[in-house]
C-alpha positions in Angstrom: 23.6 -11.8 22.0 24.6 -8.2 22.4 23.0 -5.0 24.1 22.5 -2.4 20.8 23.2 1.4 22.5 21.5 3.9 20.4 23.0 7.5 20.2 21.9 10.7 17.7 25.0 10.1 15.3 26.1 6.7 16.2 25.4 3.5 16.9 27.5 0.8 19.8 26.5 -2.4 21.3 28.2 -4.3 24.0 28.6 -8.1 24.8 29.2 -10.2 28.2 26.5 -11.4 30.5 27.2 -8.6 32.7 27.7 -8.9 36.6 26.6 -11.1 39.1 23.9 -10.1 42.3 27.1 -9.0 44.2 28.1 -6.6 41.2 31.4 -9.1 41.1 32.5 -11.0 37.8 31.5 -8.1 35.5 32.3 -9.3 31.7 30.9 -6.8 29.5 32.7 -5.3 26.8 33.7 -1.7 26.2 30.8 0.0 23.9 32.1 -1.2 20.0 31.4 1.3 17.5 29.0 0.5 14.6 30.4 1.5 11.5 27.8 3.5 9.9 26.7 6.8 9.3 23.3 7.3 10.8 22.1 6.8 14.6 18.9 6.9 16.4 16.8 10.6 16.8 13.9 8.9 18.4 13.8 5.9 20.9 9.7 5.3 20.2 10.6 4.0 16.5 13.2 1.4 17.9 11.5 -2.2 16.7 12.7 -5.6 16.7 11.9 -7.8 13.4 13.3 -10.9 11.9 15.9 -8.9 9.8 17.0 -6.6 13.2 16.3 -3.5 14.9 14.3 -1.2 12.3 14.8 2.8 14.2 14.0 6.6 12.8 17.5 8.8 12.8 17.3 12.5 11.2 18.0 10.3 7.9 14.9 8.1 7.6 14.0 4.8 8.6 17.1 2.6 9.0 17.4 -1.3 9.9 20.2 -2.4 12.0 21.3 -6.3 10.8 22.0 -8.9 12.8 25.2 -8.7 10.6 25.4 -5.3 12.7 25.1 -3.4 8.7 22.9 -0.6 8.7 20.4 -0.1 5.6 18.5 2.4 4.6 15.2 0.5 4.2 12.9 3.7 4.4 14.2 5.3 1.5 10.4 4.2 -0.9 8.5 6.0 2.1 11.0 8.8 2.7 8.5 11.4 1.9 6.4 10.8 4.5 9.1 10.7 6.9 10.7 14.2 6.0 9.6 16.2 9.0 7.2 13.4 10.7 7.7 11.6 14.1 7.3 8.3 14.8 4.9 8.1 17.8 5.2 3.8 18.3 6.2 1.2 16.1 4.9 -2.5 16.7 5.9 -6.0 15.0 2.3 -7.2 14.6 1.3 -11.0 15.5 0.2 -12.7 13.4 1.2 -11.2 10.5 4.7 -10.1 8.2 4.0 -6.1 9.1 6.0 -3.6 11.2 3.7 -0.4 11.9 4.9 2.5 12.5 2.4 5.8 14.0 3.6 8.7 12.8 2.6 12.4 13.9 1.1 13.1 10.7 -2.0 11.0 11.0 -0.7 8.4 8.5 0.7 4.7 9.9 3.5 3.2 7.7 3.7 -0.4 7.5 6.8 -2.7 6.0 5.5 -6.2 4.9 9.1 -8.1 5.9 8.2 -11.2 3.4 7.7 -9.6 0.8 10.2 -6.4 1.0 7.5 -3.9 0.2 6.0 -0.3 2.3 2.1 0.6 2.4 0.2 3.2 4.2 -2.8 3.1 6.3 -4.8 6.6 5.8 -7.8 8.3 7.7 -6.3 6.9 11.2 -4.7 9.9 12.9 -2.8 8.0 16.3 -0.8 9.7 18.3 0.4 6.2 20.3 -0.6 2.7 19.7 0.2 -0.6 21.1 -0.7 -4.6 21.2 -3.5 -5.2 23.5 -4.5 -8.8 23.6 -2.1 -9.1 20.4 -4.3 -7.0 18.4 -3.1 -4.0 17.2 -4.8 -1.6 19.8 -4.4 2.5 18.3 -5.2 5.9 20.3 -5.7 9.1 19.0 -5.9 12.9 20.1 -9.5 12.9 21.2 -9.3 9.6 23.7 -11.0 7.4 21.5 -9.4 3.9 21.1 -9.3 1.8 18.0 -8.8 -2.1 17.9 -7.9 -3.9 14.8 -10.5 -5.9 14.7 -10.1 -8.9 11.7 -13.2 -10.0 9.3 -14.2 -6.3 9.6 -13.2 -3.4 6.6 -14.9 -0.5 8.3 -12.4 2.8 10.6 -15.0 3.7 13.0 -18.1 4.1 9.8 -16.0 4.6 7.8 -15.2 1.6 5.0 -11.3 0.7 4.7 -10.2 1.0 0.9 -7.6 -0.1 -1.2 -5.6 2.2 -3.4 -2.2 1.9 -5.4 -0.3 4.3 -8.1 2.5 2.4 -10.3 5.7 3.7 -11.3 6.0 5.2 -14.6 5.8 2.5 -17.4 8.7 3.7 -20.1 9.7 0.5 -21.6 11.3 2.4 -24.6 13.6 4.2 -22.3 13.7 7.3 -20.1 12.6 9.6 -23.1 11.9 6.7 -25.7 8.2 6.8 -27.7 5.7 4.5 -27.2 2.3 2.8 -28.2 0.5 1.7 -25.2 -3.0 0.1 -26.4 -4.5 -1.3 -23.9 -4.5 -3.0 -20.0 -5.6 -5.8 -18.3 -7.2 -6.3 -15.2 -7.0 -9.6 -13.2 -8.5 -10.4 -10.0 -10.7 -12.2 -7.6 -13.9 -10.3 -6.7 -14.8 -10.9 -3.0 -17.5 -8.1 -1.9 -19.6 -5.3 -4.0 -17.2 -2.3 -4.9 -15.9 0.2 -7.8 -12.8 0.3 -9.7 -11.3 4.3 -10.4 -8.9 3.8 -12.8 -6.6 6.9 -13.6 -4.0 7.1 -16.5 -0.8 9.7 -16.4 1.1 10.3 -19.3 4.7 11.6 -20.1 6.2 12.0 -16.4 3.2 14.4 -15.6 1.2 13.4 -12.3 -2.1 14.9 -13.1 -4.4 11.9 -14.4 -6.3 12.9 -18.0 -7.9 9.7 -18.2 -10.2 8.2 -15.7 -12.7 5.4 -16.1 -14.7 3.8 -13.8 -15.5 0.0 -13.2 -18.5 -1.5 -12.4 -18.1 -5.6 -11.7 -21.1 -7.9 -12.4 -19.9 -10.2 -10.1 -23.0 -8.6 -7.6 -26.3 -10.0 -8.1 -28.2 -6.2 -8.5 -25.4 -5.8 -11.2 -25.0 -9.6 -12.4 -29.2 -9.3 -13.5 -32.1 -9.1 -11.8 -34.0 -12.0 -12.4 -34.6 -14.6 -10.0 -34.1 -17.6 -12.1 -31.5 -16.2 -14.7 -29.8 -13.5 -12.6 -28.0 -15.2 -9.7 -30.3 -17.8 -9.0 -30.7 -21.8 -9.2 -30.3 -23.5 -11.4 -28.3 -21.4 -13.6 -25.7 -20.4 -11.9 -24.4 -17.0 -10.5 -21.7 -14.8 -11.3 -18.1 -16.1 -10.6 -15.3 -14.6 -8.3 -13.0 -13.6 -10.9 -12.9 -10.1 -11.6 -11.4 -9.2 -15.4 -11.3 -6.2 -17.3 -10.0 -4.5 -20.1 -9.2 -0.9 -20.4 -8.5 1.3 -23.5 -5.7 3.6 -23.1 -7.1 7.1 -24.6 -4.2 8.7 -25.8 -2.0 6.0 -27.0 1.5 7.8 -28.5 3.6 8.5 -25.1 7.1 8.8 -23.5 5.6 7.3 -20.3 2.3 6.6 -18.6 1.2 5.6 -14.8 -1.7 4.3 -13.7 -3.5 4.4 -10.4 -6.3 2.3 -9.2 -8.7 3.4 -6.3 -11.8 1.1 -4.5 -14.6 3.0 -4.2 -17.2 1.3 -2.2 -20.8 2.0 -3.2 -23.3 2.5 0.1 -26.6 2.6 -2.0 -26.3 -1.4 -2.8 -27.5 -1.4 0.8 -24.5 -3.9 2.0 -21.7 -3.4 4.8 -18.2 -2.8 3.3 -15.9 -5.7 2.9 -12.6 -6.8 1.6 -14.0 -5.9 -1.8 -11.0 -7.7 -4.2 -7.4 -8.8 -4.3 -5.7 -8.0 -8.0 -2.9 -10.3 -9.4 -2.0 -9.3 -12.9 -1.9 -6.1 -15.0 -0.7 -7.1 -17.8 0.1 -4.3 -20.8 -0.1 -4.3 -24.7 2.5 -1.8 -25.7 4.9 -0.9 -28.9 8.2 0.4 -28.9 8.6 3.3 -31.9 11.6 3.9 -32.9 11.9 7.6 -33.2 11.9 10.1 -30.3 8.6 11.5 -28.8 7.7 14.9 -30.7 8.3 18.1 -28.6 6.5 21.4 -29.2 8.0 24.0 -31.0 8.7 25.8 -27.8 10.3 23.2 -26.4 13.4 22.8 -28.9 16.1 25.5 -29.1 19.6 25.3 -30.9 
């Protein structure tokens, strides 16, 4: 019920139907300031979703309410809006995500149900739009790219999932810890690899890495026509479970990150590979501090 008028610093809209043919019986408002601190820096990231307009200003990604609030919704992706355009952003059917293009090569996408940001990677758009309500993408050398659903492949190239958690420090900011081991749960759905890295202590380089091979895949599950995969014994299951061993167990903090890798010599196309739904932990709390090197401590 209002018109929303976007400037660089601020933000107006203005009520009334407006005039009539004639130009006569004109009942729109004056332009009513938004209280807020942010306006719009680019009119190509302006997108409409169930929770308002969602728009780029020299701040971030911002949502405008339909309580006419303004949010800074961007902030979990603000560093890979720092000195990137958006080139288009689309509400796509079918589906809870808003996708936004941006100049760097890397599309962001907000999943409105459930309040959370992704990335897509290795798709370098410079404008996109819906054609034939599929998301339809171009890029610098004229080639056009149509989401296309059942398939997990970019061109040749296979689509894979990846994810890095927050830093685990349930003993505080700087408490010690025990972490002994992690569980993996999920369903397995076509033939990939697990790369699992482990961080410890706030620092970002992984020193632990192991990889996962399921057995969910017949060439993996056995061999053997009758007691590999076959009738009447039974094949391997969907449900994809592991365990993993934390190598260096005493730590202020640890963070793991899981990578798909899809494996080309099994002679298969790539697919959706898995979803995971638990990782469950097995930690201690200690009581004392974590021990610092001598060079570490003064006074």
């Amino acid at each position: 019920d209002k018109l929303i008028i976007f400037k660089r610093d601020a933000l107006y809209y203005i009520v009334g139907t407006g005039p009539d043919n004639t130009g006569a019986n004109n009942d729109f408002s004056e332009p009513v300031f938004i209280t807020g601190t942010v306006g719009c820096t680019n009119q190509q990231s302006i997108v409409f979703m169930p929770n308002g307009l969602m728009f780029q200003s020299d701040k971030g990604i911002w949502l405008l309410g339909r309580d006419l609030t303004t949010t800074y919704i961007g902030s979990p992706v603000e560093r890979y809006t720092q000195g990137s355009l958006v080139k288009s952003a689309l509400a796509i059917p079918g589906t809870n995500q808003v996708r936004f293009t941006m100049d760097s090569g890397i599309t962001l996408m907000y999943d409105y149900f459930y309040g959370q940001w992704g990335t897509f990677t290795n798709i370098p758009a410079i404008s996109s739009t819906l054609y034939q309500n599929l998301h339809t993408q171009l890029n610098s050398l004229g080639q056009i790219f149509q989401e296309n659903p059942g398939s997990y492949l970019d061109g040749s190239k296979p689509v894979l999932m990846s994810f890095t958690t927050g830093w685990f420090n349930l003993a505080g900011v700087q408490g010690f810890q025990r972490a002994y081991e992690m569980y993996l749960l999920g369903k397995y759905i076509s033939p990939h690899k697990l790369n699992v890295q482990i961080a410890y202590d706030y620092n970002p380089s992984a020193t632990q890495q192991d990889v996962i091979t399921p057995d969910n895949f017949g060439p993996y599950y056995g061999n053997q026509p009758l007691w590999g995969n076959g009738s009447p014994w039974g094949g391997p299951s969907n449900v994809e479970q592991w365990r993993v061993f934390f190598q260096r167990q005493q730590c202020q903090s640890f963070q793991v990150k899981i990578t798909e890798i899809f494996d080309s010599t099994l002679g298969v196309t790539a697919g959706a590979g898995l979803t995971l739904s638990g990782l469950d932990l097995t930690v201690g709390i200690k009581s004392s501090r974590p021990q610092l090197r001598a060079v570490r401590q003064v006074g």
